[in-house]
C-alpha positions in Angstrom: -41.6 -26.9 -17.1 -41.7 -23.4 -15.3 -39.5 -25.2 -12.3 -37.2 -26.7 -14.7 -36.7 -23.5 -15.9 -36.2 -21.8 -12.7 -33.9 -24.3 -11.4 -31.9 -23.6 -14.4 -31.3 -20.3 -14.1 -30.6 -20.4 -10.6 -28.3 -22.9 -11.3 -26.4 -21.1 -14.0 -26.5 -17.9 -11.7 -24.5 -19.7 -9.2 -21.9 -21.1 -12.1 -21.3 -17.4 -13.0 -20.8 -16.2 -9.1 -18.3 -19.3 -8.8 -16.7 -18.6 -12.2 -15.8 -15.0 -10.6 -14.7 -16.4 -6.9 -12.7 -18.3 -8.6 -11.4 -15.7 -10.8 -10.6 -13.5 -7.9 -8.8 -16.1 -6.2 -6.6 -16.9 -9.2 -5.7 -13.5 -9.8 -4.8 -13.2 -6.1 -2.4 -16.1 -6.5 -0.6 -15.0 -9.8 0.0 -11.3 -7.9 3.8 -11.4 -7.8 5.4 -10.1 -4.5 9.0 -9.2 -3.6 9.4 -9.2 0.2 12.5 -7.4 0.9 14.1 -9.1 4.1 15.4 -12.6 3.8 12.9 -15.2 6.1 14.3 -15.4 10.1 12.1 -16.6 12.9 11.5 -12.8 13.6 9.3 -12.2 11.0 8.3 -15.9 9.9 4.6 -15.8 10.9 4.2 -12.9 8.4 5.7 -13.7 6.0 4.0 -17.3 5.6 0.7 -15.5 6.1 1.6 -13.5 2.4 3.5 -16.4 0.8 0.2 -18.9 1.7 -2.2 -16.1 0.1 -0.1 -15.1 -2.9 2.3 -18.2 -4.1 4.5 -15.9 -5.8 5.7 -14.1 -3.3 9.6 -13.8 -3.2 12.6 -13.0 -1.0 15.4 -10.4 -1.2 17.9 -13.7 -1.4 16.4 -15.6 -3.8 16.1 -13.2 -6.6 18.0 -11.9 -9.8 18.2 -7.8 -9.3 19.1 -7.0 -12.6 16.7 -9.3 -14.3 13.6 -10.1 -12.4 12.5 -6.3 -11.0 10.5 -5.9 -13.5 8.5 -8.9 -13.4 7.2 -8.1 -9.8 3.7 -6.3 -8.7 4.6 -5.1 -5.2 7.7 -4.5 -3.5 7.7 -4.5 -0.2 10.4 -3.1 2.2 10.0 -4.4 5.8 13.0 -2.0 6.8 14.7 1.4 6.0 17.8 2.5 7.3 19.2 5.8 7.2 21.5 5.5 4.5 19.1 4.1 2.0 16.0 6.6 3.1 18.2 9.3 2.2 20.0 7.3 -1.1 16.4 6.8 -2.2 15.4 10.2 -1.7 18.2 12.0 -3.4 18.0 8.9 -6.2 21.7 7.6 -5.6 22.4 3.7 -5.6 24.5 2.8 -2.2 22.8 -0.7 -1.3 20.8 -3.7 -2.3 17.8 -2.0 -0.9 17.7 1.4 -2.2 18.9 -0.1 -5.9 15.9 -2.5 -6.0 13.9 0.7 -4.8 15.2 3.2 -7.3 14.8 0.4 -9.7 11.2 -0.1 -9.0 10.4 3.7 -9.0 11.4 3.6 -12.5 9.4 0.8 -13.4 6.7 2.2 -12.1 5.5 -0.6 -9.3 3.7 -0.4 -6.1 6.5 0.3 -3.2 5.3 -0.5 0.1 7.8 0.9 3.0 6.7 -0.5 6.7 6.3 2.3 9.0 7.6 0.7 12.2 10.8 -0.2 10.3 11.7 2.7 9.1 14.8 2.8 11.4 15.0 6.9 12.6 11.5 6.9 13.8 12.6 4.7 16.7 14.3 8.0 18.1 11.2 10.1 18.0 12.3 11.8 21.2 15.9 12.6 19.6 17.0 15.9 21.2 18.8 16.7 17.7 15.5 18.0 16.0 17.7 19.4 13.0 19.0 15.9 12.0 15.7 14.4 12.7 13.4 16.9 10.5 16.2 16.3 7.7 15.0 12.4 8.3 11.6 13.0 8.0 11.9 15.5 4.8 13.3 12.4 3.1 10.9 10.4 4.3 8.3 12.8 2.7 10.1 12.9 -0.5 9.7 9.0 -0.8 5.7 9.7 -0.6 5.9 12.2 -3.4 7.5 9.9 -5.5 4.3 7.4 -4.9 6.1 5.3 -2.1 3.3 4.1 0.1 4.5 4.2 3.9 1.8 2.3 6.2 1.4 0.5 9.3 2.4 -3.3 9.3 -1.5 -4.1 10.4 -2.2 -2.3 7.5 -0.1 -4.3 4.4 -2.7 -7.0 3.9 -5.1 -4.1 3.0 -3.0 -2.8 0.6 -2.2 -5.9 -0.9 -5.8 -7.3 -1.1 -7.6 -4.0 -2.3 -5.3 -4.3 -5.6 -5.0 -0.8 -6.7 -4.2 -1.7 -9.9 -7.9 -2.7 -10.6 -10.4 0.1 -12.5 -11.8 1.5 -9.4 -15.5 1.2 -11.2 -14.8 -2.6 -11.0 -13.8 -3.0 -7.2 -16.6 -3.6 -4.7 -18.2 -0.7 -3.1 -17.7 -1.8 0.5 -14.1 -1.5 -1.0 -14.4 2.2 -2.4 -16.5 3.4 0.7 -13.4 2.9 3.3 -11.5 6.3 1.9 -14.7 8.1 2.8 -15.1 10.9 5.9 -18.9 11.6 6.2 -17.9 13.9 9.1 -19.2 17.4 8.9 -15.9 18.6 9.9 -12.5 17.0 9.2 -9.2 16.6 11.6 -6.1 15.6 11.0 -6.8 12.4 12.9 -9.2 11.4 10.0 -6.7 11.7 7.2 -3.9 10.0 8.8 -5.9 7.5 10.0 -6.9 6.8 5.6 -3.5 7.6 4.9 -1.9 5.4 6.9 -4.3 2.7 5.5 -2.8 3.5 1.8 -5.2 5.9 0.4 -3.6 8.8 -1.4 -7.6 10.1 -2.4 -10.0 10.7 0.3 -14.0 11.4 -0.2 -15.1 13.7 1.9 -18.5 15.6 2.3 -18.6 19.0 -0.3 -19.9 20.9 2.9 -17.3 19.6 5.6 -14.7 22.1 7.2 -11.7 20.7 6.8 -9.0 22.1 10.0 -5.9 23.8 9.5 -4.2 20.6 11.2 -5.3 18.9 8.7 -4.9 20.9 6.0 -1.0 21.1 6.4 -1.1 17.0 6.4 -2.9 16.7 3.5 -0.4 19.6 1.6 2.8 17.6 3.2 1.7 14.2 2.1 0.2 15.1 -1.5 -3.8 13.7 -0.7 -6.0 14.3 -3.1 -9.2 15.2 -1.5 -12.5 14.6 -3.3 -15.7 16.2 -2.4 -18.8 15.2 -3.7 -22.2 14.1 -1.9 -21.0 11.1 0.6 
């Protein structure tokens, strides 16, 4: 009788660890995705990778602007020109792209701008450095408006950590990456986090945080937490 029993609860144990794999996975699937780019052979391995993991993942062609913005969970923009960093910073509608931005911003979704296709920061070296800093303000403006701006190796990150999820629910391997249980803090340390998507960073209540990276955490809006890591 006592094995029956045990073989029981184990059994039931493992239903309820299946039941929420399962649950996981669905709610991975139903995420809805716009993609901004259309699908070339540039760019088809990645975009596969996210259409095979969420089905409803979508394309800048094959979608309703006015109607169907509001439907979706992430946008994702691939790549920024100039005109539409600076249309979407000073909130003017001049393209596709920055009206599907603006439009997103005021439904409040998760914008998620690709780093390495943000087109001015291919001319890093630019002997202008006016024109260039006026880039890179705008750039900063997107962040304070809640634009995340991260590496491409980075997106599935963003994507699978689901930031829309009660942060008491998610894993704790999950939670413990925005952590720096360094005793003092560089600038290295928060752009490395920051470029991952975090916009709050744990840090030790004792660290020293530098001056370095003091400025990149006031530039970039970072909420730093310190409690007991």
């Amino acid at each position: 009788m006592e094995i029956d029993n045990l073989v029981k609860l184990v059994t039931e144990e493992v239903l309820k660890k299946l039941d929420l794999f399962n649950d996981e996975k669905k709610q991975l699937k139903s995420k809805k995705i716009l993609i901004l780019d259309t699908l070339f052979d540039e760019n088809e391995k990645l975009y596969k990778k996210i259409a095979s993991k969420w089905e409803n993942t979508r394309f800048l062609n094959e979608i309703n602007i006015k109607n169907e913005i509001e439907s979706f969970d992430y946008i994702i923009v691939p790549k920024l020109s100039n005109k539409d960093l600076a249309s979407i910073a000073l909130a003017i509608d001049n393209s596709q792209i920055s009206t599907i931005i603006t439009d997103g911003l005021l439904y409040g979704k998760e914008i998620v701008v690709i780093k390495e296709g943000i087109y001015y920061r291919k001319f890093k070296k630019c002997i202008n450095n006016s024109f260039y800093n006026m880039l890179e303000t705008y750039e900063k403006q997107l962040i304070n408006f809640g634009i995340n701006i991260i590496k491409e190796e980075n997106l599935f990150t963003i994507l699978e950590n689901n930031e829309g999820k009660d942060k008491n629910s998610m894993p704790k391997q999950i939670l413990n990456e925005n952590r720096i249980t360094k005793k003092v803090v560089i600038e290295s340390d928060i752009i490395r986090l920051f470029e991952q998507g975090y916009k709050e960073i744990c840090i030790n209540e004792k660290a020293i945080i530098s001056p370095l990276a003091l400025d990149y955490i006031k530039l970039n809006g970072i909420n730093i937490i310190r409690s007991r890591v």
